[in-house]
BARO-754793 format. One record per residue (C-alpha): residue in three letters; x negated, y negated, z; residue number from 1. Coordinates in steps of 0.2 Angstrom, whole numbers, plus 5000, padded with zeros to 4 digits. Each point is the difference from the previous one (the first is absolute). Layout:
# BARO-754793
 rest   px   py   pz  nr
  ALA    X    Y    Z NUM
...
END
This chain:
# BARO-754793
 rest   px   py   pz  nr
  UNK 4321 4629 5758   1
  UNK 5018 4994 5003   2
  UNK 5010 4987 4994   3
  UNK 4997 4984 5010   4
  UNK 5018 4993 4995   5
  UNK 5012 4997 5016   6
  UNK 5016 5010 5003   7
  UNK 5009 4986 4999   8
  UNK 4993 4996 4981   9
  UNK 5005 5020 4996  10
  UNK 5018 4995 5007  11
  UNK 5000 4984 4991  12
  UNK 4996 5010 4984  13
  UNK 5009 5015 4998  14
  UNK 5017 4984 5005  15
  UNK 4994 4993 4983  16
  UNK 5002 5019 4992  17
  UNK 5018 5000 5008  18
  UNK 5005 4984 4995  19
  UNK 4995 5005 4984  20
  UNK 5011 5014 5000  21
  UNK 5016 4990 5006  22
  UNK 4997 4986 4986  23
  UNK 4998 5014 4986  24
  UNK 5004 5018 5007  25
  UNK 4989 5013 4990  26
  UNK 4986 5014 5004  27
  UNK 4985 4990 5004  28
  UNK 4982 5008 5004  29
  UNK 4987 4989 5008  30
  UNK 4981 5006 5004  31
  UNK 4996 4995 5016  32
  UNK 4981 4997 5009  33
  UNK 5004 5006 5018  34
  UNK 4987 5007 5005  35
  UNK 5003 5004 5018  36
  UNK 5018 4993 5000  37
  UNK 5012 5013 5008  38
  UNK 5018 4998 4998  39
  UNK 5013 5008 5012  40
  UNK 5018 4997 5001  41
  UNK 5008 4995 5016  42
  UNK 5018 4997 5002  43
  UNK 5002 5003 4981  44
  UNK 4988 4986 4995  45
  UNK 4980 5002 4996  46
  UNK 4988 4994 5013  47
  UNK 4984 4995 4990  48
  UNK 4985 5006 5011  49
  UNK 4980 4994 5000  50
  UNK 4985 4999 5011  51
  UNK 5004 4984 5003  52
  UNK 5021 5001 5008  53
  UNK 5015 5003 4991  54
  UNK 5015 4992 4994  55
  UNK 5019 5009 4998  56
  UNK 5008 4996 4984  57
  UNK 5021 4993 4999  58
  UNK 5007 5008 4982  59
  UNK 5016 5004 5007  60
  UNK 4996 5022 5001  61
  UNK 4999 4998 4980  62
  UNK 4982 5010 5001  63
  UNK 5003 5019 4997  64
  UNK 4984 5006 5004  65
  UNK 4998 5015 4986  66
  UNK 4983 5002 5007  67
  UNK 4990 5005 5015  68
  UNK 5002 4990 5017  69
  UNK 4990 4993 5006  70
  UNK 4992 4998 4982  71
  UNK 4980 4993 5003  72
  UNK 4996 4994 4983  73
  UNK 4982 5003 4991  74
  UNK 4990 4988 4989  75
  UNK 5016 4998 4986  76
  UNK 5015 5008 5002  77
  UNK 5017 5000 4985  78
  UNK 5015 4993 5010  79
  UNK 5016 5005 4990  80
  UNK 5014 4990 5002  81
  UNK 5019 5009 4996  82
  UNK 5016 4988 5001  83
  UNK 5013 5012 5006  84
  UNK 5019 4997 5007  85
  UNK 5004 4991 5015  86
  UNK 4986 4987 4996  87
  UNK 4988 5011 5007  88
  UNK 4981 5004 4991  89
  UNK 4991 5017 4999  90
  UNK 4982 4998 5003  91
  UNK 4989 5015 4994  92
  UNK 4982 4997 5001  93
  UNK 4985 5010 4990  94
END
């Protein structure tokens, strides 16, 4: 069954995990419930993808996908956050 959570609350979340970042730069790993949530990157910036629309992401090209795209999650997936130079972040994802 997929996640019943809206693009825009994905978006809104994974914000949170890159303010976080600014505050305190460090390697941070987050488990996420997305079942059904597909990311894709457009223009350099993710697009958060459900059933229900979708809802493109503004973090300024700093997401370095170091994973497949698009990337549909399963039921939990291990985001790995990974400050590098340029202000820009590494994501991996297990």
């Amino acid at each position: 069954m997929a996640d019943e959570r809206t693009p825009e609350e994905y978006r809104a979340f994974f914000a949170e995990v890159f303010a976080a970042l600014d505050a305190t730069p460090r390697t941070m790993k987050v488990k996420v419930f997305g079942e059904g949530l597909t990311i894709d990157l457009v223009d350099g910036n993710p697009v958060f993808k459900t059933v229900g629309g979708s809802a493109k992401a503004d973090f300024r090209l700093r997401w370095l996908a170091e994973h497949p795209v698009p990337l549909t999650l399963g039921k939990k997936s291990v985001f790995t956050f990974i400050p590098t130079t340029g202000n820009r972040v590494k994501v991996r994802v297990k």
